[in-house]
Phi, psi and omega in degrees: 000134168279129185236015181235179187261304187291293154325299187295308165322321183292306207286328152301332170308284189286355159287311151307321164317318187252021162265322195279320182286347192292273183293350192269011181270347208269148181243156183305317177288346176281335223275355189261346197276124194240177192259309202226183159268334160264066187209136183303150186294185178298302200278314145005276179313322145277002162283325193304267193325334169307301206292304181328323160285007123303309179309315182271341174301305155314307161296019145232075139073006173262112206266185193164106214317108138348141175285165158274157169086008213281334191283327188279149166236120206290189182271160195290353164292262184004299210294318207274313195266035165280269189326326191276342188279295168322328165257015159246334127344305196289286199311324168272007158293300193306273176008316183260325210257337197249133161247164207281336168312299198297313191282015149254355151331146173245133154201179187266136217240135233313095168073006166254137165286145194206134190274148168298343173310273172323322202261351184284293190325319192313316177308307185297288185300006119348293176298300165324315204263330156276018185274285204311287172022267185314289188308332116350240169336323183288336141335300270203336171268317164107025168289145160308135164262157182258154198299166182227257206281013177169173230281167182289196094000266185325312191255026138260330144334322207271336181272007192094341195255119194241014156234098195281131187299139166284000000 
């Protein structure tokens, strides 16, 4: 839980760092790799969640420039300096708009009452949870994935270890 202005900004920080190595991993032909065929795409899935934060931010009071274009799914360089313009965007709304006062307002967040704290962890986990996605698929495309919460396939090779603890 976040109880600062500042918490939450860290944990953004440090979430974003490691969605940007992600996306910055994705190539325009991966951005096509679907789980089924009628099932949404790699890049589908990662414009949702990019385009998607101005959107959710606003509907909880944070106000904050729209992606243009949400409907279009951009080439996969575009999409990654989308997200770094858009998570630097974020820290500087919060920064001007929020006080510690603010994250503990409650209001209703799709149909639960809520602290703006919780509705903020929500983005992030969000974010988290089409990342895992993305990284799937990208697997699947046959990209290197880069480490998020600990080393890849690939960067436990690069350490020698070719049987990795589960």
């Amino acid at each position: 839980m976040y109880f600062t202005v500042q918490d939450f900004m860290a944990e953004w920080n440090k979430e974003a760092v490691l969605t940007q190595k992600v996306l910055d991993a994705l190539t325009d032909e991966s951005l096509k790799q679907q789980v089924y065929p009628e099932g949404r795409t790699l890049g589908r899935i990662a414009w949702h969640f990019v385009s998607n934060i101005p959107d959710y931010l606003t509907k909880f009071g944070v106000v904050i420039a729209k992606v243009p274009n949400q409907d279009e799914i951009p080439s996969a360089r575009e999409m990654a300096e989308i997200f770094r313009t858009v998570s630097a965007r974020v820290v500087d709304a919060l920064e001007e708009q929020w006080t510690e006062e603010t994250l503990t307002q409650v209001q209703n967040a799709f149909g639960r009452m809520e602290s703006n704290a919780s509705i903020f962890m929500g983005l992030i986990k969000h974010i988290v949870h089409h990342r895992g996605q993305v990284t799937v698929l990208m697997r699947q495309a046959g990209l290197q994935l880069p480490a998020v919460y600990g080393p890849s396939k690939e960067g436990w090779a690069q350490l020698g270890v070719t049987n990795p603890p589960l």
